[in-house]
Backbone as a printed PyTorch tensor [residue, N CA C, xyz], in Angstrom:
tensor([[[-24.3840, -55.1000,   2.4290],
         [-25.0880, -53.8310,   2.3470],
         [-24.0850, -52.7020,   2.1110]],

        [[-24.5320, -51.9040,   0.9670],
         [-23.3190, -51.0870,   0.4790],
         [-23.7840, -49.7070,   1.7800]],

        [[-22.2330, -49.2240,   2.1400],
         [-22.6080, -48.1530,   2.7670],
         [-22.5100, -46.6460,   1.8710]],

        [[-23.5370, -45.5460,   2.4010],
         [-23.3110, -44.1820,   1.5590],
         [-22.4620, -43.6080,   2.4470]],

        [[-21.6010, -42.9970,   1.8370],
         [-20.5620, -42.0780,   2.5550],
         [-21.1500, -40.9460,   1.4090]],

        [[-21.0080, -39.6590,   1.8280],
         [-21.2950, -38.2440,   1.5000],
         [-19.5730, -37.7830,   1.7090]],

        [[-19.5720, -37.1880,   0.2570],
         [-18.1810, -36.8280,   0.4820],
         [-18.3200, -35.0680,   0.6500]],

        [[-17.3760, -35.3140,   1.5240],
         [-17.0090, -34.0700,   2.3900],
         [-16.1720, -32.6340,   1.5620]],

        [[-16.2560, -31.9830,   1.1880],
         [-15.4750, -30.6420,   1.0930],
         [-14.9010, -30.6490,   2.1160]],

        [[-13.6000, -30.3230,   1.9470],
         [-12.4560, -29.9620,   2.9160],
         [-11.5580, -28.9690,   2.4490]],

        [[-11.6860, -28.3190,   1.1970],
         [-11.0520, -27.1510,   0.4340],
         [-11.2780, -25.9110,   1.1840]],

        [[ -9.7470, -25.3580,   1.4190],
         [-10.5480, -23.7560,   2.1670],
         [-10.4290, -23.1400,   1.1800]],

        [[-10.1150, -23.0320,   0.2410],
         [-10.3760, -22.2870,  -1.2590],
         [-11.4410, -22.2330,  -1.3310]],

        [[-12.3300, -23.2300,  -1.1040],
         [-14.3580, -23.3890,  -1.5920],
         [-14.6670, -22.0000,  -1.9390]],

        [[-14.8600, -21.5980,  -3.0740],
         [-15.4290, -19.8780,  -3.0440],
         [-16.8880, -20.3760,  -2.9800]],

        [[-17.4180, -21.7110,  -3.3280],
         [-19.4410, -21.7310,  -2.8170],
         [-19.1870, -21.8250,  -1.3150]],

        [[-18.2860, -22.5850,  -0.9730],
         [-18.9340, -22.8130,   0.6890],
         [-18.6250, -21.0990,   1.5280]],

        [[-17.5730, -20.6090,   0.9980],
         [-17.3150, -19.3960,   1.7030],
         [-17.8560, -18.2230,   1.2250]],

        [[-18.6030, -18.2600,  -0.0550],
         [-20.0640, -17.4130,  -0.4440],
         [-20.9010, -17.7560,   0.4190]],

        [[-21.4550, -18.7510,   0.2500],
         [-22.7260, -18.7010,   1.4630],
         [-22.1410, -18.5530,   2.7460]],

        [[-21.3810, -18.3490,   3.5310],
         [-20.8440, -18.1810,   5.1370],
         [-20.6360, -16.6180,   4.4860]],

        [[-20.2710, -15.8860,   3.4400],
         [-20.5940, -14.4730,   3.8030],
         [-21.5690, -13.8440,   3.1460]],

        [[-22.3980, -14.7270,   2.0900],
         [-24.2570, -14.0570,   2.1390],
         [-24.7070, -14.0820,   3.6510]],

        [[-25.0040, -14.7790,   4.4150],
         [-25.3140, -15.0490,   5.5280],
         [-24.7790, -14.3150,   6.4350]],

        [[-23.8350, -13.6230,   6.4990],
         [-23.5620, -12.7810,   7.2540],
         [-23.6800, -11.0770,   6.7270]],

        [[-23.7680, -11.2970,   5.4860],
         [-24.4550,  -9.9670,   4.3540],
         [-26.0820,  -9.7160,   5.2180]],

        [[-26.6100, -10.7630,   5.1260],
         [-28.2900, -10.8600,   5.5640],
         [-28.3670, -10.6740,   6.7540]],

        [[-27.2870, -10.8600,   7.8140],
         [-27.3200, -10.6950,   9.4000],
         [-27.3750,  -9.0650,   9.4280]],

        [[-25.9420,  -8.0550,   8.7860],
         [-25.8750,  -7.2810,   8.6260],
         [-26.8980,  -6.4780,   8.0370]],

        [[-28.3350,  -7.0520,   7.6220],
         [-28.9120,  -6.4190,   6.5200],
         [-27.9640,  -5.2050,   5.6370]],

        [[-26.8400,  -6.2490,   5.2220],
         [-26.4350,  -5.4910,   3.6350],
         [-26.7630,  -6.3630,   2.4410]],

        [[-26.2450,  -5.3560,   1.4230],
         [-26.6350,  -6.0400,  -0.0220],
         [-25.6760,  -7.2110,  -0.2100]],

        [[-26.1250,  -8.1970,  -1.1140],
         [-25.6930,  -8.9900,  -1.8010],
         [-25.3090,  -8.8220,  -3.0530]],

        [[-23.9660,  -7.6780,  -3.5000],
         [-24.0400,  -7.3840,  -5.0540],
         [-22.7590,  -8.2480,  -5.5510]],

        [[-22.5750,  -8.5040,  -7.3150],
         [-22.0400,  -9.1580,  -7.8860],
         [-20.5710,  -8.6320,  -7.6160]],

        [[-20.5720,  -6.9420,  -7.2610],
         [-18.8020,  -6.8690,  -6.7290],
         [-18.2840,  -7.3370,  -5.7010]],

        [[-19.0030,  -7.6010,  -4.5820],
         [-18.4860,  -8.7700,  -3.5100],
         [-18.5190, -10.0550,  -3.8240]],

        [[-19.1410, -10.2890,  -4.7030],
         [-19.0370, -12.2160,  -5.1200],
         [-17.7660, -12.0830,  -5.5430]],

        [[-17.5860, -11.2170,  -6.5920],
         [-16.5450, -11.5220,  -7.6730],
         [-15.3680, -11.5430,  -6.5240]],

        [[-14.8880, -10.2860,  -5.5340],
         [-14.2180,  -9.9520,  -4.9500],
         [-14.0120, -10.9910,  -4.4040]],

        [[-14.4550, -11.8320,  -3.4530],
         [-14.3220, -13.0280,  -2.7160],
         [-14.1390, -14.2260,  -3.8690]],

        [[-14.3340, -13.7450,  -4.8290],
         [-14.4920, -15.8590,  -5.6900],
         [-12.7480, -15.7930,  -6.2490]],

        [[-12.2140, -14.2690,  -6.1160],
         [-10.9670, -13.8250,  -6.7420],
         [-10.1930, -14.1850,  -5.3280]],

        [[-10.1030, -13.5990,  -3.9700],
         [ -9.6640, -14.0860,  -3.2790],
         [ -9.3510, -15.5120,  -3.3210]],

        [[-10.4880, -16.3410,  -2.8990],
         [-10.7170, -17.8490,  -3.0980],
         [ -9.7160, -18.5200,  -4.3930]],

        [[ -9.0880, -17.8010,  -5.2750],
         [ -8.3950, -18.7390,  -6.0600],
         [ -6.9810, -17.7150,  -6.0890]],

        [[ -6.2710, -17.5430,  -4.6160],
         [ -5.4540, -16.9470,  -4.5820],
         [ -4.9460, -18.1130,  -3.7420]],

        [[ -4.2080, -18.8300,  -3.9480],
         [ -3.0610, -19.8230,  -3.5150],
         [ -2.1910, -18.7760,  -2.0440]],

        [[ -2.5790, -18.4780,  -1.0690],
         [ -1.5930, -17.6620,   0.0760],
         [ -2.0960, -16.2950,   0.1800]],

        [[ -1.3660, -15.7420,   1.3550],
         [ -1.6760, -14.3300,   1.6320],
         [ -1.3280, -13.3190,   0.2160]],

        [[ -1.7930, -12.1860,   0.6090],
         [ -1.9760, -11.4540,  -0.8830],
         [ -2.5010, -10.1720,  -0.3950]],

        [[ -1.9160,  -9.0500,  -1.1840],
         [ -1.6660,  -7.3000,  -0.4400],
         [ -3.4500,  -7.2040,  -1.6030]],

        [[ -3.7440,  -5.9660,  -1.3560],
         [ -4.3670,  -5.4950,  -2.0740],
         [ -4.4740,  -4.9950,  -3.2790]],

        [[ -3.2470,  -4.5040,  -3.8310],
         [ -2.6330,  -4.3220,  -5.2160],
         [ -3.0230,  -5.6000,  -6.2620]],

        [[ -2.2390,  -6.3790,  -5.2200],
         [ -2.3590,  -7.8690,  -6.2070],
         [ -3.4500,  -8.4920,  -6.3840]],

        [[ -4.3580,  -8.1070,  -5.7570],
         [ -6.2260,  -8.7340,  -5.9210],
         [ -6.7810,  -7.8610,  -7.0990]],

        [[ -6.6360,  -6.5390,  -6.4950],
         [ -6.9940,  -5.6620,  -7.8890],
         [ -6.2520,  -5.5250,  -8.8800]],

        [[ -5.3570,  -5.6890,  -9.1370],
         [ -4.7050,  -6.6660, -11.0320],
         [ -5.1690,  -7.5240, -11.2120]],

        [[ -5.3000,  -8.8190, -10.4780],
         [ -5.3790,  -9.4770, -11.3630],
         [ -6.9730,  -9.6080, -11.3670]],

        [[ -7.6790,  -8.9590, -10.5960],
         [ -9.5150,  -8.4560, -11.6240],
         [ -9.4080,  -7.5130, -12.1430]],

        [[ -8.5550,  -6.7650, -12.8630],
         [ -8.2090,  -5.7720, -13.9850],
         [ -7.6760,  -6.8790, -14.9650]],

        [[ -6.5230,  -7.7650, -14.6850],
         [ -6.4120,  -8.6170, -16.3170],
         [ -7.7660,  -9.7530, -16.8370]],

        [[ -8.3410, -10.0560, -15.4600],
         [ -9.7650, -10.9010, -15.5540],
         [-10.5880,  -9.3810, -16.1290]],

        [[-10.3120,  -8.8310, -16.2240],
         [-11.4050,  -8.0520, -16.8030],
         [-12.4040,  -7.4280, -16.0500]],

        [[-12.2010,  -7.6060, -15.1660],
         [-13.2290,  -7.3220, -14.0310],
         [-12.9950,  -5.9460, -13.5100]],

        [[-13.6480,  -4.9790, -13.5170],
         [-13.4460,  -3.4340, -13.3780],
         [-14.0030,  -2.9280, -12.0570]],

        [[-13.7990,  -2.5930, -10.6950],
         [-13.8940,  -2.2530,  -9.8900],
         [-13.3540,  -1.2910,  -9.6080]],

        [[-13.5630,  -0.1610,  -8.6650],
         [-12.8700,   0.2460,  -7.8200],
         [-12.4340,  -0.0870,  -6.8480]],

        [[-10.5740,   0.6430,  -6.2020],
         [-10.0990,   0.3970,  -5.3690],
         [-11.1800,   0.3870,  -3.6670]],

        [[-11.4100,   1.1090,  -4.1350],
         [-13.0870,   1.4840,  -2.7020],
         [-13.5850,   0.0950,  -2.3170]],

        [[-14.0330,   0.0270,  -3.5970],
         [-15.3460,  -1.5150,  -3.3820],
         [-14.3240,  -2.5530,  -2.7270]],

        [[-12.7320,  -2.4830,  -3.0420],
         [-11.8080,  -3.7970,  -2.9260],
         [-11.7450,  -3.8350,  -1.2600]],

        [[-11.4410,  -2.5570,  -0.8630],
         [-11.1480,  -2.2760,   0.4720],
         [-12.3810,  -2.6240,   0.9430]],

        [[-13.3550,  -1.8970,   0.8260],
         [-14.5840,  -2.0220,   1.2570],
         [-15.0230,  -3.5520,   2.1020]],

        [[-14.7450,  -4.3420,   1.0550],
         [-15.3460,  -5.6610,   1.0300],
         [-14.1740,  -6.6910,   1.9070]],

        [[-12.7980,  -5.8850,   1.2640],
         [-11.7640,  -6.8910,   2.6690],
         [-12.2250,  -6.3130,   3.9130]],

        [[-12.9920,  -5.5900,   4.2470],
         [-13.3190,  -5.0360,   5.3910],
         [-14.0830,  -5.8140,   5.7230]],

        [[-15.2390,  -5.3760,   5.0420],
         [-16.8410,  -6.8400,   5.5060],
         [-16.0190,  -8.3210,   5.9410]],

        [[-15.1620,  -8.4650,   4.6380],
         [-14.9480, -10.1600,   4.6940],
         [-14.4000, -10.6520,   6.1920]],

        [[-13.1750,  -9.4170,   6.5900],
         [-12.5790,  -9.7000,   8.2960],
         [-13.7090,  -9.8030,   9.0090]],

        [[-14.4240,  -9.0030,   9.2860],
         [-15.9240,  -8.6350,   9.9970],
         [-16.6160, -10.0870,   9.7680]],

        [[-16.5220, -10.4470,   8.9610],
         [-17.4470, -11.9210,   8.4740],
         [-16.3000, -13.0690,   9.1270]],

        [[-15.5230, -12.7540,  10.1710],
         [-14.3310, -13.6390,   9.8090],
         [-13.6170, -14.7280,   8.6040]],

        [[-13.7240, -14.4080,   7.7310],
         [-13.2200, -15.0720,   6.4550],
         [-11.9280, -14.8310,   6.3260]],

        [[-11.9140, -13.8570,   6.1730],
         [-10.4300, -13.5160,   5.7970],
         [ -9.6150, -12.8540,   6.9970]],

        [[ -8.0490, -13.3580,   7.4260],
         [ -7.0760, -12.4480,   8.5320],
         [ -6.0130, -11.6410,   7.8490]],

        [[ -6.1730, -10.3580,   8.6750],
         [ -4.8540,  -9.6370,   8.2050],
         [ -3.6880,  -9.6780,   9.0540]],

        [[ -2.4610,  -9.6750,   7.7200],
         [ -1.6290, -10.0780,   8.8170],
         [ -0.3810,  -8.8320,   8.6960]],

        [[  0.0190,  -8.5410,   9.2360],
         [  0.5210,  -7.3020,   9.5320],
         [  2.3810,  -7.7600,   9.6740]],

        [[  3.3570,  -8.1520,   8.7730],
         [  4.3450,  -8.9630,   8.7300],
         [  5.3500,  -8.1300,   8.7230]],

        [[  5.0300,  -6.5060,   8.7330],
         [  6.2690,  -5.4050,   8.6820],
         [  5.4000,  -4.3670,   8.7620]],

        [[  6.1850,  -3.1570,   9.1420],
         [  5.1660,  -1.2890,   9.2340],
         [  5.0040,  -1.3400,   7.7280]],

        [[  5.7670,  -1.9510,   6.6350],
         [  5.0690,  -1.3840,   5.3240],
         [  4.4890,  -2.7230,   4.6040]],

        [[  4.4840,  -3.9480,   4.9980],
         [  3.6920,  -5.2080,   4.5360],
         [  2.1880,  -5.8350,   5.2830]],

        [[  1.5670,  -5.3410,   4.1650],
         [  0.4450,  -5.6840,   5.1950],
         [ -0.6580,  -6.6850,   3.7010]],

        [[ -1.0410,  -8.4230,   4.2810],
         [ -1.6040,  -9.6120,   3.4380],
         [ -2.8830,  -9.7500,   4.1950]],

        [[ -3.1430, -10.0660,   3.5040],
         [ -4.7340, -10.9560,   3.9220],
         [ -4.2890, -12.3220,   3.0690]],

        [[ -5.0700, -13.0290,   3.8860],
         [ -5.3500, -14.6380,   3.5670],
         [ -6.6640, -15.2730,   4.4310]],

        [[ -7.0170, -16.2100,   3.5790],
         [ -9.0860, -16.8880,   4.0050],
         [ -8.1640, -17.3430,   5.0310]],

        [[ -8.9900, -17.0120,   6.5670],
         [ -8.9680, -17.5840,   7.3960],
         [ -8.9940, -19.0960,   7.6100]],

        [[ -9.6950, -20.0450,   6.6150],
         [ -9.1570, -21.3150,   6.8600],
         [ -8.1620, -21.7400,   6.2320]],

        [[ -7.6060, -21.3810,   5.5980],
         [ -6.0100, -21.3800,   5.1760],
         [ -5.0960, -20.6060,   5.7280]],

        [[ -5.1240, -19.5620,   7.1640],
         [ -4.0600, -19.0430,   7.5550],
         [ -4.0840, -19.8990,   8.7360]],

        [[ -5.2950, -20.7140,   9.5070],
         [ -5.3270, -21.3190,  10.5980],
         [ -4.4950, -23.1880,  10.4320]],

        [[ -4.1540, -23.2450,   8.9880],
         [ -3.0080, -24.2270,   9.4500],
         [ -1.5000, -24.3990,   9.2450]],

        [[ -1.4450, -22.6640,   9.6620],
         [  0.4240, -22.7610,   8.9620],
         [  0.5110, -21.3750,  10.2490]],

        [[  1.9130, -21.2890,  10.2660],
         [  2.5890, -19.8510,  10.7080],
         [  3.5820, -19.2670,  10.0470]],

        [[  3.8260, -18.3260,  10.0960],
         [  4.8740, -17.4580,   9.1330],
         [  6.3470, -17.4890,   9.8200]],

        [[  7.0870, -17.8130,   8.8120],
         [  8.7550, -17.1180,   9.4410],
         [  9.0690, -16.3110,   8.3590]],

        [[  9.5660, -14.9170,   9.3730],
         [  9.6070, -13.6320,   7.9450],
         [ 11.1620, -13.3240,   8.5840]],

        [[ 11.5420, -13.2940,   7.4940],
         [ 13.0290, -12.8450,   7.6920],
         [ 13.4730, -11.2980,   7.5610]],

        [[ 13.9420, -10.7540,   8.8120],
         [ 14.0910,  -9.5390,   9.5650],
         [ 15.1710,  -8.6260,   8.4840]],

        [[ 15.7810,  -9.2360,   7.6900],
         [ 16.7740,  -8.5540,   6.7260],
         [ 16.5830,  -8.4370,   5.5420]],

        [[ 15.9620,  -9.1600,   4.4170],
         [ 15.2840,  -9.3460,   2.9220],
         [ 13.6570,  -8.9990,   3.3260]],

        [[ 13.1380,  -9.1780,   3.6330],
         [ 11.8310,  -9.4220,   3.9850],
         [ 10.9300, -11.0020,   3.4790]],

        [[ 11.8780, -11.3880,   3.1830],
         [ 11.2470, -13.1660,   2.5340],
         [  9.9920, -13.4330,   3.6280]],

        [[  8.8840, -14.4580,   3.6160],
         [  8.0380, -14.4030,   4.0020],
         [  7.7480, -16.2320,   3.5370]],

        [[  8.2530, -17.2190,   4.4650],
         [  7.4800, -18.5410,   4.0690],
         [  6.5110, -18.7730,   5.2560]],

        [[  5.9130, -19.8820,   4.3970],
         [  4.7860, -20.1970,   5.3650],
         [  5.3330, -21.8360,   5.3550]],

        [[  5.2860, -22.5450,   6.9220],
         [  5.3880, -22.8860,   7.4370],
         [  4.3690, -23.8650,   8.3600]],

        [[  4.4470, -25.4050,   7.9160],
         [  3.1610, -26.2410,   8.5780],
         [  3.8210, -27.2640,   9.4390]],

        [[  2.9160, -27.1600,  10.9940],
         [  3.6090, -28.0070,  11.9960],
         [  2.6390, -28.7430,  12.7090]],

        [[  1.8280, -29.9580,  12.4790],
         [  1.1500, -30.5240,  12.9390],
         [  0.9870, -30.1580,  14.3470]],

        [[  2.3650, -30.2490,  15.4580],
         [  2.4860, -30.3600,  16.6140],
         [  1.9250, -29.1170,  17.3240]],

        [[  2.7160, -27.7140,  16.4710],
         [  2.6180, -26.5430,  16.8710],
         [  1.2750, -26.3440,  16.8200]],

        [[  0.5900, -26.1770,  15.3820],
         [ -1.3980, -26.3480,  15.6410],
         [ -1.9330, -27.1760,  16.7050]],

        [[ -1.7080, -28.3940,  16.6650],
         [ -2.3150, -29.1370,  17.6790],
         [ -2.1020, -28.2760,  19.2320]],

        [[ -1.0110, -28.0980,  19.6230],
         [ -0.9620, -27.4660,  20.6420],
         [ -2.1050, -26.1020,  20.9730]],

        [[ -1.3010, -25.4390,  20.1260],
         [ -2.1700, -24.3610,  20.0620],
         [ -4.1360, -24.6190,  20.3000]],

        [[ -4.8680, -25.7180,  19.2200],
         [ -5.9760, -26.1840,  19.2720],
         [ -5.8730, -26.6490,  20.5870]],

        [[ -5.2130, -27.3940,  21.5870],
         [ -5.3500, -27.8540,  22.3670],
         [ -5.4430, -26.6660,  24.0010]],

        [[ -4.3450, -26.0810,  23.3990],
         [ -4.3790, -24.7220,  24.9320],
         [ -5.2440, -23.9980,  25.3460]],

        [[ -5.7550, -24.4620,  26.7280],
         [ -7.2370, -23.2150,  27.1390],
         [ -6.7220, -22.3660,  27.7110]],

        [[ -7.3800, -21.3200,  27.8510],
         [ -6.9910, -20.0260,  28.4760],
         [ -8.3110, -19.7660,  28.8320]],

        [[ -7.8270, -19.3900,  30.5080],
         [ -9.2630, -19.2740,  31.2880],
         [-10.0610, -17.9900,  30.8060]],

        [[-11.2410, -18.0000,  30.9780],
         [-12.2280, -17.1640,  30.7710],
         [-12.1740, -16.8250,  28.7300]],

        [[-11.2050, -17.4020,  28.0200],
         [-11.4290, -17.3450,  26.6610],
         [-11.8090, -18.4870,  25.8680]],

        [[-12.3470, -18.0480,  24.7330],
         [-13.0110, -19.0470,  24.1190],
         [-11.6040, -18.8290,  22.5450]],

        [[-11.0920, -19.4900,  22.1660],
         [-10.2170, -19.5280,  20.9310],
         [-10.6040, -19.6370,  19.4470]],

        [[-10.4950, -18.7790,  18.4790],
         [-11.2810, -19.1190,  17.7230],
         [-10.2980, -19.4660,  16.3810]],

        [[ -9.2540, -18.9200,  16.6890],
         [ -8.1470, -19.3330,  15.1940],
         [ -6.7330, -18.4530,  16.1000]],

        [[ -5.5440, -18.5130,  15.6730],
         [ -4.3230, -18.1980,  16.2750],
         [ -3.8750, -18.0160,  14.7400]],

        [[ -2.8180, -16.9460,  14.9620],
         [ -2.0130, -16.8420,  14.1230],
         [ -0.2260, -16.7710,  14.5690]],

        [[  0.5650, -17.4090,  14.2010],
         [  1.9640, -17.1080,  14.5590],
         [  2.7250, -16.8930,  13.5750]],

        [[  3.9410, -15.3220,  14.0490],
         [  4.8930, -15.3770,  12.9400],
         [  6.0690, -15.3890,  14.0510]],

        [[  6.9930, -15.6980,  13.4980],
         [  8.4820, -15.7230,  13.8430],
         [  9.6220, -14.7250,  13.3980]],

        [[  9.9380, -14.5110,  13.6540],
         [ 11.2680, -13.0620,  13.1490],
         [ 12.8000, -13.9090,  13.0870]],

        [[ 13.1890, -13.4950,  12.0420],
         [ 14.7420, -14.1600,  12.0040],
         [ 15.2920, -13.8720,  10.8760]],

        [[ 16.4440, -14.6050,  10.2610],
         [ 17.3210, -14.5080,   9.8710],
         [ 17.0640, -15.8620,   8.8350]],

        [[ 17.0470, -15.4290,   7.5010],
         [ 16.5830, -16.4350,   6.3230],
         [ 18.1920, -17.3070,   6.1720]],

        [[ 18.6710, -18.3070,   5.3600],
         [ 19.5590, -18.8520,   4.9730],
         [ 20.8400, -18.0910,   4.3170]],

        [[ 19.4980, -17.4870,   2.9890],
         [ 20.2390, -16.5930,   2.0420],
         [ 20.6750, -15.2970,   2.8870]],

        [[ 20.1130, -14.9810,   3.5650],
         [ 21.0730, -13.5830,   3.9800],
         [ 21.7860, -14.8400,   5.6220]],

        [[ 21.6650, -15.1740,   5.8880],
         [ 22.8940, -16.1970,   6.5760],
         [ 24.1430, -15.8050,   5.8200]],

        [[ 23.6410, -16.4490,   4.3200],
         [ 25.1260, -16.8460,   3.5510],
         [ 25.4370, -15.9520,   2.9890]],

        [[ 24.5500, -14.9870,   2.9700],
         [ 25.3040, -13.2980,   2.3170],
         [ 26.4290, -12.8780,   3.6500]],

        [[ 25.6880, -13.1010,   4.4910],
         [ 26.5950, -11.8840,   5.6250],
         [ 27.8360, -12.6520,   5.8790]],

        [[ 28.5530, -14.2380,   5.6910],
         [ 29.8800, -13.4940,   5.6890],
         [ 30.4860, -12.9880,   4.5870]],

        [[ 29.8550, -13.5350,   3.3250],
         [ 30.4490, -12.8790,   2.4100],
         [ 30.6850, -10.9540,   2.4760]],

        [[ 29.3980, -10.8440,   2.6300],
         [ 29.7680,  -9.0360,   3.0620],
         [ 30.4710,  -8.6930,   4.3940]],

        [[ 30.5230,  -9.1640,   5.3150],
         [ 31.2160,  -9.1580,   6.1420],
         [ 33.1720,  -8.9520,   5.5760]],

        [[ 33.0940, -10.0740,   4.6470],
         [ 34.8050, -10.4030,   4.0970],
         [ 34.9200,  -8.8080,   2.8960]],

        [[ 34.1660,  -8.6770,   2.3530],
         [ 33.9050,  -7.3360,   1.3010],
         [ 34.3330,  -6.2490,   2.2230]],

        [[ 33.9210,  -5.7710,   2.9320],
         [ 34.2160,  -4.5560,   3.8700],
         [ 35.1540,  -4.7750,   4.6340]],

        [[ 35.7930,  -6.0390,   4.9460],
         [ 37.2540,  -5.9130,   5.4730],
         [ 38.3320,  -5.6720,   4.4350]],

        [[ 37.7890,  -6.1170,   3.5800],
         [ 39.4480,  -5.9660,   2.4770],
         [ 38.6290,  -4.5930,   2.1180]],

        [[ 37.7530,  -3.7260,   1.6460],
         [ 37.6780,  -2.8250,   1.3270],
         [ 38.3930,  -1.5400,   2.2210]],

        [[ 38.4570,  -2.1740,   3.5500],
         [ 39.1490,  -1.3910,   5.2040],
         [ 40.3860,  -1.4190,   5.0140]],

        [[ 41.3830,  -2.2760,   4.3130],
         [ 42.2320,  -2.1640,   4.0180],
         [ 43.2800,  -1.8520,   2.9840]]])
């Protein structure tokens, strides 16, 4: 007897599965359902990582897609509110969004001197995290970044380090 297996979506990219999780929360809100929030979210959805606001609205200016900056903000607003999307706040002047089910399986290490920014996946570290209760809270996604010191500026600083001594002398 053959068995049916139903295959599963597991993409957090899905721009259908994460359209309908924010029509549905459009209809909770009794707001509209217009074609500049589809587009806005289906453009998110095929953004590979976190991503400023500049960079969403280019590239639906080279797609052709004509919005205002308003509607862009507007709608990363709804989308947090809808929990879809987290902002992540990685410096006083860097500030990304990324779909919440793609920021909930990585953490950031941002390096305190260049500003480099990788993302970072640790089975152990999620699991933990999924695993830790905290009384009287209910957990719904975690985000972690780390502060440090990248390779490349590792291997810059003794070189500049050796530059300003012979320049001292």
């Amino acid at each position: 007897m053959a068995k049916h297996t139903e295959k599963i979506n597991t993409d957090p990219y899905d721009a259908e599965k994460t359209g309908k999780i924010f029509n549905e929360y459009l209809t909770r809100q009794g707001l509209r359902k217009t074609p500049e929030r589809k587009t806005i979210l289906d453009h998110i959805c095929q953004i590979q990582g976190p991503f400023d606001i500049d960079t969403l609205y280019e590239r639906m200016e080279e797609n052709n897609f004509h919005v205002s900056k308003a509607s862009v903000y507007d709608t990363i607003e709804l989308l947090m509110n809808a929990c879809l999307i987290v902002r992540h706040q990685f410096s006083k002047q860097t500030v990304r969004y990324e779909l919440r089910s793609v920021a909930s399986g990585h953490f950031h290490v941002i390096c305190c001197y260049c500003g480099a920014i990788k993302e970072v996946k640790s089975d152990k570290i999620m699991r933990f995290m999924k695993d830790l209760k905290i009384a009287k809270f209910s957990q719904e996604y975690c985000s972690m970044y780390v502060y440090g010191m990248c390779s490349k500026c590792k291997y810059r600083l003794p070189e500049q380090n050796k530059k300003t001594a012979k320049e001292q002398t």
